[in-house]
N, C-alpha and C positions, 0 to 999 in steps of 0.2 A: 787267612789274610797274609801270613807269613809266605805262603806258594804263591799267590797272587804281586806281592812285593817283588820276591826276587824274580817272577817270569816277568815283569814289567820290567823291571833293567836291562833283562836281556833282549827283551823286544826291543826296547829304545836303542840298545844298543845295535841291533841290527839294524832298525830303520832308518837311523839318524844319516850314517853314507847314501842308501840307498834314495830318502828324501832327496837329500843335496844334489845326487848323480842324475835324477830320473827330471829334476827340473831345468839343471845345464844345460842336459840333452836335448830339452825340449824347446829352448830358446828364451826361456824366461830366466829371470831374477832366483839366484840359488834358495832365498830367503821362501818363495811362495813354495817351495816344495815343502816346507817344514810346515805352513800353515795349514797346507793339507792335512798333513801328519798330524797337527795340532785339533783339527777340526774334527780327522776319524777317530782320534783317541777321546776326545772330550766330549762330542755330540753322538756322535754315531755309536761310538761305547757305550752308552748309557739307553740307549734304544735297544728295543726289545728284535728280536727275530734269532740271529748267532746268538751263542753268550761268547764263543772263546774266539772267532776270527778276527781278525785286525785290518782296519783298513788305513787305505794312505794314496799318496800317488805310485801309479803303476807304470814299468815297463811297456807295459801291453797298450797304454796311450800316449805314448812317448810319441810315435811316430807321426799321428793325427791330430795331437795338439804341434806340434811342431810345424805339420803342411797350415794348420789352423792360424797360427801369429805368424806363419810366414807372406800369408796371401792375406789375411785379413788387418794384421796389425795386435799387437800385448793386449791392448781396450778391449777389443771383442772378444776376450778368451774369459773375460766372465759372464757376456749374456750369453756362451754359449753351452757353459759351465750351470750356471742359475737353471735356462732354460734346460737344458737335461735333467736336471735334479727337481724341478717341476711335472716334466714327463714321469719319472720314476713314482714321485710321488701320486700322481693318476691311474697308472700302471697296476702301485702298489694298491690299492685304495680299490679298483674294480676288479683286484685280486686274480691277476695276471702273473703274479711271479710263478709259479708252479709250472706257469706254459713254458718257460724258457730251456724248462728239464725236457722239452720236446725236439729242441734244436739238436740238430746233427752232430756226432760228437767228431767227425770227418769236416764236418765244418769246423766245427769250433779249433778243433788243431790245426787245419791248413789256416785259418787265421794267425796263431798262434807263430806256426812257423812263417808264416809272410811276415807278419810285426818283427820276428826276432832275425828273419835274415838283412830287411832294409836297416834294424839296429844294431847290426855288426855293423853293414857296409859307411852307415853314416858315422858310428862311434868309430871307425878306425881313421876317419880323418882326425876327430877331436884327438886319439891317442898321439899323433904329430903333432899336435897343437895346428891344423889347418882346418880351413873351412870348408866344408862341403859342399858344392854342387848343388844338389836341390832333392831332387826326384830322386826313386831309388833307382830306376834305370841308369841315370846320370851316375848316383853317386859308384855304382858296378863299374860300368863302362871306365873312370875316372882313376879305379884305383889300380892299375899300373903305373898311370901318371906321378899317382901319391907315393907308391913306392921308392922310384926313381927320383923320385925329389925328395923324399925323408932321406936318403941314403947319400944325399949330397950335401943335406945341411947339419950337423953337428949339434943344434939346439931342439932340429927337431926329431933328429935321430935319438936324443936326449929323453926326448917328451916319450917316444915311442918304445925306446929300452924301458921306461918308467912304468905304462899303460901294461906291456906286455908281460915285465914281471907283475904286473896288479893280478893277469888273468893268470897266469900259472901259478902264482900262491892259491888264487883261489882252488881253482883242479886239483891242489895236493894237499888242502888242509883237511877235508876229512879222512885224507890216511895217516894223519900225524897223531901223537898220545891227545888220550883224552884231555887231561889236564890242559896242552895246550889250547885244546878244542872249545874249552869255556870262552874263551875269547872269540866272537863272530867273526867270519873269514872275513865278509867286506871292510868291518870297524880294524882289524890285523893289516889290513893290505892299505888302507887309508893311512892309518899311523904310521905304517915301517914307511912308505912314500913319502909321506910329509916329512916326517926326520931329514929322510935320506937328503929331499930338497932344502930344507932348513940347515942341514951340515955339511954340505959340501957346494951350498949355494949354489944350485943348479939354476940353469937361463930358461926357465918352461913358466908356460901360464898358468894362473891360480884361480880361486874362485874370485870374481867380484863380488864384494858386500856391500851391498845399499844397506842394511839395518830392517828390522819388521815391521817398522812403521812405515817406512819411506818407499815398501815395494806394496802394501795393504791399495789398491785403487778398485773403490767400485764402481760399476758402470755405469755410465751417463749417456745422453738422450746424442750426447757426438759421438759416444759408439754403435748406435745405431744405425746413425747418419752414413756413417763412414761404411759399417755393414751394407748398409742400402746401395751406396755407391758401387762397389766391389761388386755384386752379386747375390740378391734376396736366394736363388738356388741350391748355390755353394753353402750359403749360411745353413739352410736349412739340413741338408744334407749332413753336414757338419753334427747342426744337433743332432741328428736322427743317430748318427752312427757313435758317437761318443754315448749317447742313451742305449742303442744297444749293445754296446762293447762291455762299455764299465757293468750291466746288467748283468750280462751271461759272466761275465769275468768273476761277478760277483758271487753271482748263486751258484756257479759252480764249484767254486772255490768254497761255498759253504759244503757244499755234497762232499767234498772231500774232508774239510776237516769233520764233516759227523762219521767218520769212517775212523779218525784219527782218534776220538776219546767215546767212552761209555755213559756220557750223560745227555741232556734234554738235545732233540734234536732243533734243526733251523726250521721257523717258520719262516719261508719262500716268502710269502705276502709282506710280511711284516719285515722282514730281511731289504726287500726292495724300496719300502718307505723309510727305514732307518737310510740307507744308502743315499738315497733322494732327499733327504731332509741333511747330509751332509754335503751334498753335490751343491743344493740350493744355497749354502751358506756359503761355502767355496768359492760360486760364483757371484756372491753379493759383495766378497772381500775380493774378487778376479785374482783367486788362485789356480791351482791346477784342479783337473776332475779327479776324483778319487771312487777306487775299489777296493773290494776285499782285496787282500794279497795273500797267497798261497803261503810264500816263505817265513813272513813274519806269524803269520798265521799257526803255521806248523813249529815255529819257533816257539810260540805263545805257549802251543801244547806241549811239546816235548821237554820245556822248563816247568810245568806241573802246575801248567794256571789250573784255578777250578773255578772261578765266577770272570763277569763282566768287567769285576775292577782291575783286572791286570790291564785290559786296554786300555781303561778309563788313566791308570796311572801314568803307561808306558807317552798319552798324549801331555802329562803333565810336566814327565820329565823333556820332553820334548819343547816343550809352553818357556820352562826354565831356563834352559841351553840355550834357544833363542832370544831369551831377554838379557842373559848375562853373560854368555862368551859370543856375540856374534859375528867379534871377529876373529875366534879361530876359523871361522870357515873361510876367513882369507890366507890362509895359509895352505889350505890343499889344493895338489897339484889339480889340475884339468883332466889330464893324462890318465890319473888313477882312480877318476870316476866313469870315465869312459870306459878304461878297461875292467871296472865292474859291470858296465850296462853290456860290453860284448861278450861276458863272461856270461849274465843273464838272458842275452839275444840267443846264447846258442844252446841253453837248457830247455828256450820255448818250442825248440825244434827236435819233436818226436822221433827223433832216429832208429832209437829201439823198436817202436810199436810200430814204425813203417813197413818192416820186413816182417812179424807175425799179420799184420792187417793184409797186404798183398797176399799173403798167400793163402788165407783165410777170406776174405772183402776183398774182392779188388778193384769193385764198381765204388768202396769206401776210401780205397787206396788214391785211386784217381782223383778222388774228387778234393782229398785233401790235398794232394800235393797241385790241381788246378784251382785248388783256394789261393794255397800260397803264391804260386806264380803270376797270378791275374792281382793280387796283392801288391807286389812286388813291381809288377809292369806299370799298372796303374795308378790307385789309391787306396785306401782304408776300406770306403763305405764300396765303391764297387768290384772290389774286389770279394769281398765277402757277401754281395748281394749276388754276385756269379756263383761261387759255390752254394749258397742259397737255390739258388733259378737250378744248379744240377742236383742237388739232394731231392730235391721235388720230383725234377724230371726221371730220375733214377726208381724213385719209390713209386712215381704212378708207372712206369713201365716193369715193373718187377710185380707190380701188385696186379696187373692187367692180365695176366696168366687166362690163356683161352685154350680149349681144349679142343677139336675139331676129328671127332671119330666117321666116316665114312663106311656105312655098309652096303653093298650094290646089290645080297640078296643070290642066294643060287637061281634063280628063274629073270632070264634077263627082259624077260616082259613084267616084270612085277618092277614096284618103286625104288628109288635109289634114298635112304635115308641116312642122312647127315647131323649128327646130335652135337651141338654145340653146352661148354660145362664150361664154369669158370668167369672170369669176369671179362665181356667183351665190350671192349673202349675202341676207340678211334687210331690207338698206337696201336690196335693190334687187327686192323679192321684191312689192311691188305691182304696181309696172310687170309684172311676169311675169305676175302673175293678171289685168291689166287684159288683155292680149292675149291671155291664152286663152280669157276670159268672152268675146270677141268672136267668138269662132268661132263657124261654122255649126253648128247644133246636131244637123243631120240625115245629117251625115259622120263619117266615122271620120277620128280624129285622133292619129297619130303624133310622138310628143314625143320628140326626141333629145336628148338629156344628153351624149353622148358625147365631144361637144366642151368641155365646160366644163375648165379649169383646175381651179375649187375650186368645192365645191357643198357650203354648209354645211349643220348639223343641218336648222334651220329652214327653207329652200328645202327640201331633200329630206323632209322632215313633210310640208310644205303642198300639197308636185306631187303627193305619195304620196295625199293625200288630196282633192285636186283632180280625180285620175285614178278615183277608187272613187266620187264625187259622181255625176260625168260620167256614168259607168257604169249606174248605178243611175237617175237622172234620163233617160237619153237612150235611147228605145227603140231609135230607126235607126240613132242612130252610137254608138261605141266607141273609149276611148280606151287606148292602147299607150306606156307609157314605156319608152325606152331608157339604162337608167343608165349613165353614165360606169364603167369600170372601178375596180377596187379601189385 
């Protein structure tokens, strides 16, 4: 209980900026970030699947709840929160989690790096204390503009010097002494900021505090309404991709931490109804969606939790802070939560693994870096539905592999036989016709199928009708298929 104790302080202590930062970001009330945090540590804690991951509001949905309350309105960001954590929980329950260990991990990172490049681009306006543009295209395009006009105003040159020392503390606190190192980078870079603004009274934006009560709204039948107005599509959409986002985020996020300690591994199934039965509450109180999180996670273990109750604690201490300091969180700059969130925008983006997977994969290479960009151009859910539609496309033409051996026979009056091996599909069904049109036309030609693994509809149409073409065009030769067995 004692390992448990102290790993829960240090969890809170990492979560508690990273709550605050991931909610700002996202355009809601600083306050509902904590209630997530309060909701993974208290309900989702206590549910069976992890024992030692943590979950909370995440980075990784920063940018799709954002486009979410920007286009739909705050109301809707619990039925669509509820609604996912409904999904999850069906998901979990017809024992579906397991399949998400099937997703592309070329996908999952070009997602990954899209969320984390549109999370720079947008958090460097917040680091000025300026507003953003919209889109991630926009907010790219936009920041020369930003530049040239932080550089002219002194308050938000202010904001931006403040942001940018936030991100280089962070870069340099794990080569500083251990000792310093007990203290977590983001809660270190939140503190020294806030001072710094509280003592020399700097002109930059703070958090707004509503109080826990007065941001807590659950959904009503005018948020549907207002849903309905806007677009039944988009809504949906929404659901779908905040359900498969926070999912994979989360079971992967378990896969990692069962790598990190020696004890019971995650049940996948039961992992995704724990998740889901906190999404649903989340969005009953219209907070933010919550997943595992990788860093608090990793935090959990490397402070030497051993059971569930370290998260259970870490959401109490959380539960506390929100009832009884809630307006320190008016005291922190703007600036230096932002420059957490582009500190963590730029860790989501695989740099490392880009250059071994290229020259290893590089049909994996592409596909992540056309996740991220179609990400980026686009949106959340079709962005990552594109890298989806190319992980398919890639693996059924890699798995399509046809063999097409040609023998013509020393006696040029005897048959020409053509053995086909391998799996022949319709992506590979040109190639097939290009080598038979080349045949002699004044031989008999023999076509063995017999070897193929898989021979779909359309190969088996086209030979079928290739063979009766032949036939019928070719007075001297005659052609003979051998199909593969039943």
């Amino acid at each position: 209980m004692r390992a448990d104790l102290t790993a829960s302080v240090v969890v809170f202590l990492v979560a508690l900026p990273l709550c605050v930062g991931v909610a700002v970001a996202s355009g809601v009330p600083a306050e509902l970030g904590l209630v997530t945090g309060i909701v993974g540590g208290l309900v989702t804690g206590l549910l069976p699947g992890s024992s030692l991951q943590v979950s909370g509001p995440a980075a990784g949905l920063t940018v799709l709840v954002l486009e979410a309350v920007t286009e739909f309105g705050l109301g809707a960001l619990g039925v669509f929160v509820l609604a996912a954590g409904v999904l999850q929980l069906v998901m979990g329950a017809l024992r579906l989690g397991r399949w998400f260990r099937a997703i592309s991990v070329a996908v999952v990172e070009g997602m990954l790096a899209g969320i984390g490049l549109v999370l720079i681009a947008g958090q460097l306006y917040a680091m000025a204390d300026a507003k953003a543009p919209g889109s991630g295209p926009a907010n790219l395009s936009g920041l020369p503009g930003l530049f040239i006009a932080t550089a002219g105003s002194s308050a938000a040159l202010t904001a931006f010097v403040l942001g940018a020392a936030t991100v280089g503390l962070m870069a340099v606190w794990k080569h500083l002494p251990p000792k310093v190192r007990l203290v977590p980078a983001p809660l270190a870079a939140v503190a020294l900021t806030t001072s710094a603004v509280a003592l020399f009274q700097l002109p930059v934006k703070r958090v707004d505090v509503q109080g826990l009560l007065g941001v807590i709204r659950p959904p009503s039948t005018d948020d549907l309404g207002s849903i309905m107005e806007v677009g039944l599509v988009g809504a949906i959409g929404t659901v779908v991709a905040i359900t498969l986002i926070a999912s994979a985020e989360s079971l992967f996020s378990a896969a990692a931490v069962d790598r990190l300690h020696s004890g019971p591994g995650t049940d996948y199934d039961k992992e995704l109804m724990a998740q889901g039965a906190g999404n649903t509450l989340c969005g009953a109180l219209g907070a933010l969606p919550m997943t595992a999180v990788i860093v608090r996670s990793a935090a959990n273990v490397q402070a030497g939790a051993r059971t569930k109750a370290s998260r259970v604690l870490h959401g109490v201490w959380l539960l506390l802070f929100a009832a009884l300091v809630p307006a320190a969180l008016g005291l922190i700059p703007v600036a230096s939560l932002a420059g957490i969130l582009v500190f963590s925008g730029w860790k989501l983006i695989p740099l490392k693994e880009l250059g071994p997977l290229w020259r290893k994969h590089r049909g994996e290479a592409l596909i992540l870096v056309a996740t991220a960009v179609a990400i980026v151009a686009t949106n959340m859910f079709e962005g990552v539905l594109a890298g989806l539609l190319l992980a398919v496309a890639k693996t059924a033409w890699e798995t399509s592999h046809v063999h097409v051996d040609t023998d013509q026979g020393p006696d040029r009056d005897g048959p020409v036989r053509v053995v086909l091996s391998g799996n022949a599909t319709f992506l590979r069904l040109p190639r097939i016709l290009d080598t038979l049109e080349k045949l002699p036309k004044d031989r008999h030609i023999e076509l063995d199928l017999r070897g193929l693994k898989h021979l779909d509809h359309a190969c088996s149409t086209a030979l079928a009708n290739w063979a009766d073409r032949h036939n019928k065009k070719e007075k001297e030769g005659a052609a003979r298929v051998l199909m593969p067995a039943a």
